[in-house]
PyMOL commands that place a pseudoatom at each C-alpha (Angstrom):
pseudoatom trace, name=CA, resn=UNK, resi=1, chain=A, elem=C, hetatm=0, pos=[-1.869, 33.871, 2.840]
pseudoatom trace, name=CA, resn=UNK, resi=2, chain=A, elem=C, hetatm=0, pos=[-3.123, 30.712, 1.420]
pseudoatom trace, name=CA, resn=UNK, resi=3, chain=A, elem=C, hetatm=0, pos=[-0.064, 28.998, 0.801]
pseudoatom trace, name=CA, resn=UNK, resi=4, chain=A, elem=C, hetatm=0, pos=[0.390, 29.030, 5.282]
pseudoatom trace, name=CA, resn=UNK, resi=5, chain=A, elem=C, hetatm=0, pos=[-2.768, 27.743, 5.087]
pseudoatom trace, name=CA, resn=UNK, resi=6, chain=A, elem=C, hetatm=0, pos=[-2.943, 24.418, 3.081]
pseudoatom trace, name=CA, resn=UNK, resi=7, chain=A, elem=C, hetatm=0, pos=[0.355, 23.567, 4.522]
pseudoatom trace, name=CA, resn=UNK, resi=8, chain=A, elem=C, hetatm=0, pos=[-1.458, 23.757, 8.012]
pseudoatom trace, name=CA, resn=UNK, resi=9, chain=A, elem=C, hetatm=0, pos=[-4.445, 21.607, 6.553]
pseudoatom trace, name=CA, resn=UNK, resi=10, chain=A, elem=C, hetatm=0, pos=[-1.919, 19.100, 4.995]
pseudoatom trace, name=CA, resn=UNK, resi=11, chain=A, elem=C, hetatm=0, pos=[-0.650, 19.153, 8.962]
pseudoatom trace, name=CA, resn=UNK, resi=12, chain=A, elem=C, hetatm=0, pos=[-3.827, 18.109, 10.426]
pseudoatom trace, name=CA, resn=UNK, resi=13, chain=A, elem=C, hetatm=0, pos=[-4.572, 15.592, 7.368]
pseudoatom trace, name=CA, resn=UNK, resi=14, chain=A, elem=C, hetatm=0, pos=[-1.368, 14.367, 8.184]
pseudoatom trace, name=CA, resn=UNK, resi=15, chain=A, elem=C, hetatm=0, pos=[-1.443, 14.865, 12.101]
pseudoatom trace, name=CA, resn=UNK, resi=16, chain=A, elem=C, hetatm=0, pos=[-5.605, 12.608, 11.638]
pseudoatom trace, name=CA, resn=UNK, resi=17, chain=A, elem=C, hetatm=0, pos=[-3.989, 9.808, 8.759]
pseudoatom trace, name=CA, resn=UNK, resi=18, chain=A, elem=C, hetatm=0, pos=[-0.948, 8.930, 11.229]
pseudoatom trace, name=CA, resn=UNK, resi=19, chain=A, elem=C, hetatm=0, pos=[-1.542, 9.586, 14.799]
pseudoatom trace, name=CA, resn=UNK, resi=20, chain=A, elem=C, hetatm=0, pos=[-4.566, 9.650, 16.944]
pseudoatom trace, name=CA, resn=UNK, resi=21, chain=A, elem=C, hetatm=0, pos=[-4.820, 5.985, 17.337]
pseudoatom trace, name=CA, resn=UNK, resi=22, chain=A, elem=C, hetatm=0, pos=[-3.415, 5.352, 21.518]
pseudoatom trace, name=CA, resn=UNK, resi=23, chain=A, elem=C, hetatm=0, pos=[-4.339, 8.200, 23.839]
pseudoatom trace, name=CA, resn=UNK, resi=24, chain=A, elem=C, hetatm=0, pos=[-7.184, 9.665, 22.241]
pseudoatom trace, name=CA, resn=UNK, resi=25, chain=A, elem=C, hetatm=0, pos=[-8.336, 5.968, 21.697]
pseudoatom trace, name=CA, resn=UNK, resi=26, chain=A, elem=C, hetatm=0, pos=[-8.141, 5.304, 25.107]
pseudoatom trace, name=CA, resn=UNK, resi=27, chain=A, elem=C, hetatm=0, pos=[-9.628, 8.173, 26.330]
pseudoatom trace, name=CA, resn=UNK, resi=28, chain=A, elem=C, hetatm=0, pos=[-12.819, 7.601, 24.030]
pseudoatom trace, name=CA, resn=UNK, resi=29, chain=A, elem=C, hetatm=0, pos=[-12.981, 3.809, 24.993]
pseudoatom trace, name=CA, resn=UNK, resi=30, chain=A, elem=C, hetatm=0, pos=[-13.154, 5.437, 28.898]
pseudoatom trace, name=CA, resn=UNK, resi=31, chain=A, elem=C, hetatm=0, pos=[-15.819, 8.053, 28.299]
pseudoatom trace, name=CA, resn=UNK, resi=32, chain=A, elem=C, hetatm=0, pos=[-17.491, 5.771, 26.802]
pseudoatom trace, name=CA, resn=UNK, resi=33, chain=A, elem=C, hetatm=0, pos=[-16.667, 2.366, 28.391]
pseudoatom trace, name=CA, resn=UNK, resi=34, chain=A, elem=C, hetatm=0, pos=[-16.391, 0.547, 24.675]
pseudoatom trace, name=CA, resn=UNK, resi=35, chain=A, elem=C, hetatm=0, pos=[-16.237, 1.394, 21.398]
pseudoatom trace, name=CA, resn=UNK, resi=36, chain=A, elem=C, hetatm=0, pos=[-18.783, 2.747, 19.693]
pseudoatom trace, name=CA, resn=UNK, resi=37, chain=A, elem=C, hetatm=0, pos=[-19.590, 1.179, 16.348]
pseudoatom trace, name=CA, resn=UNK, resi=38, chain=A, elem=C, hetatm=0, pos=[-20.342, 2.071, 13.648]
pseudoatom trace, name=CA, resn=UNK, resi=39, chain=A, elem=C, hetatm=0, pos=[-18.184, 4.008, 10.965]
pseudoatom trace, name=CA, resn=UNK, resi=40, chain=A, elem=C, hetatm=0, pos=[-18.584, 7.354, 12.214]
pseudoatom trace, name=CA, resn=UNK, resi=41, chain=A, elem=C, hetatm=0, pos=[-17.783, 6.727, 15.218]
pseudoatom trace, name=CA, resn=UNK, resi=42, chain=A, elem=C, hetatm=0, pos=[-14.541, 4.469, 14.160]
pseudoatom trace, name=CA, resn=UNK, resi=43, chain=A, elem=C, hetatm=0, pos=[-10.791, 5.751, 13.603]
pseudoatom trace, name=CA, resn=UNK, resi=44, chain=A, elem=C, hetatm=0, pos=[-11.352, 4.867, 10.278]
pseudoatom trace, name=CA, resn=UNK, resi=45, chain=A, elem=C, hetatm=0, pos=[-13.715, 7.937, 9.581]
pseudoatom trace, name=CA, resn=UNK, resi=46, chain=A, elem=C, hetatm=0, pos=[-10.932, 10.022, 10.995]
pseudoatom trace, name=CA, resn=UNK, resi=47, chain=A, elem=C, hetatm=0, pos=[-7.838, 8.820, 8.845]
pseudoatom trace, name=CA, resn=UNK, resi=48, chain=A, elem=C, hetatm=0, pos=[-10.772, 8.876, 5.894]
pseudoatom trace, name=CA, resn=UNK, resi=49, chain=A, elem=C, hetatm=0, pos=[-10.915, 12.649, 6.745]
pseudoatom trace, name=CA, resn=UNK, resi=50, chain=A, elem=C, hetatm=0, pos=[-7.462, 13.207, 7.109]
pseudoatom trace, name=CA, resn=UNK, resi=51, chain=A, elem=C, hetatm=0, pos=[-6.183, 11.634, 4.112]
pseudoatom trace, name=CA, resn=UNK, resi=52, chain=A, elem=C, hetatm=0, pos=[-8.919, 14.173, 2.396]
pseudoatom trace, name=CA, resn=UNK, resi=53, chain=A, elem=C, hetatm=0, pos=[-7.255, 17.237, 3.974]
pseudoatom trace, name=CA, resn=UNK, resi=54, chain=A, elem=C, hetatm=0, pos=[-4.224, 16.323, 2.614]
pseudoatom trace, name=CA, resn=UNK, resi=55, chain=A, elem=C, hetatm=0, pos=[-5.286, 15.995, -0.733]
pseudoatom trace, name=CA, resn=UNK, resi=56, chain=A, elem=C, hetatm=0, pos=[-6.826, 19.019, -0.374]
pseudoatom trace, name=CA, resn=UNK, resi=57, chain=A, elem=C, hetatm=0, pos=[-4.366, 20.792, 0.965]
pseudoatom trace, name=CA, resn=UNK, resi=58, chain=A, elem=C, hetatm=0, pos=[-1.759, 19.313, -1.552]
pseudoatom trace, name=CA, resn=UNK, resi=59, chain=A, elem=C, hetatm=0, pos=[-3.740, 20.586, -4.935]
pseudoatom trace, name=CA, resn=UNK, resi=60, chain=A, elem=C, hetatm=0, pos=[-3.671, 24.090, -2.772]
pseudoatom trace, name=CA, resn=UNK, resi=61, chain=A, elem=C, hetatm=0, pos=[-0.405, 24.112, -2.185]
pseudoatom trace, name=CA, resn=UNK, resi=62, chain=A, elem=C, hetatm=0, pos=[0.062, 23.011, -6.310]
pseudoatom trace, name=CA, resn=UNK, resi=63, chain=A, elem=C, hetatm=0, pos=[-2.169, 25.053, -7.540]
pseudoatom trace, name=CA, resn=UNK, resi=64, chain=A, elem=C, hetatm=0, pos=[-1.137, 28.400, -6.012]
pseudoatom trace, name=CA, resn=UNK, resi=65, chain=A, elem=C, hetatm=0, pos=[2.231, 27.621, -6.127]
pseudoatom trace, name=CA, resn=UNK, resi=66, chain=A, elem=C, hetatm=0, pos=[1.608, 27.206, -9.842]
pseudoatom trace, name=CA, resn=UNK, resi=67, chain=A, elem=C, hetatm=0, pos=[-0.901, 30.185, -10.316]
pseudoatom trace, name=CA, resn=UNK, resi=68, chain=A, elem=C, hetatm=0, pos=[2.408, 32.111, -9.010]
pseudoatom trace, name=CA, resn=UNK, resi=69, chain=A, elem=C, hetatm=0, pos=[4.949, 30.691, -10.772]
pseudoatom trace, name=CA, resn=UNK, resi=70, chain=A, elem=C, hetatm=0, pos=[3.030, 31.568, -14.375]
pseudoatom trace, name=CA, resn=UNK, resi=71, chain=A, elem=C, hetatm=0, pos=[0.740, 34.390, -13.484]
for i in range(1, 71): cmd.bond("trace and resi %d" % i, "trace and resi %d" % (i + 1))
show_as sticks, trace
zoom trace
């Protein structure tokens, strides 16, 4: 059960880190007619939050795999 699980959050990390820069950018920028600023509101924050997701879902995937393999 948790091994389909931190491969779906290193997905999304992955899925936030690479993509998610044209449409949804462009959609944003139209709702709300420019950019917002600040980094919360910037791209960055996202790939910031993917790239954690796929740590995190990395040292899950090691660390059960692991836990099984000698346990």
């Amino acid at each position: 059960m948790v091994l389909p699980l931190c491969a779906v959050l290193v997905l999304l990390g992955l899925a936030l880190v690479v993509n998610f820069r044209g449409i949804p950018e462009r959609i944003h920028e139209r709702q709300w007619g420019r950019r917002q600023q600040g980094f919360l509101a910037s791209y960055g924050f996202q790939r910031f939050l993917g790239a954690w997701f796929v740590l995190g879902g990395g040292w899950g995937l090691v660390a059960t795999t692991w836990g099984l393999a000698t346990g």
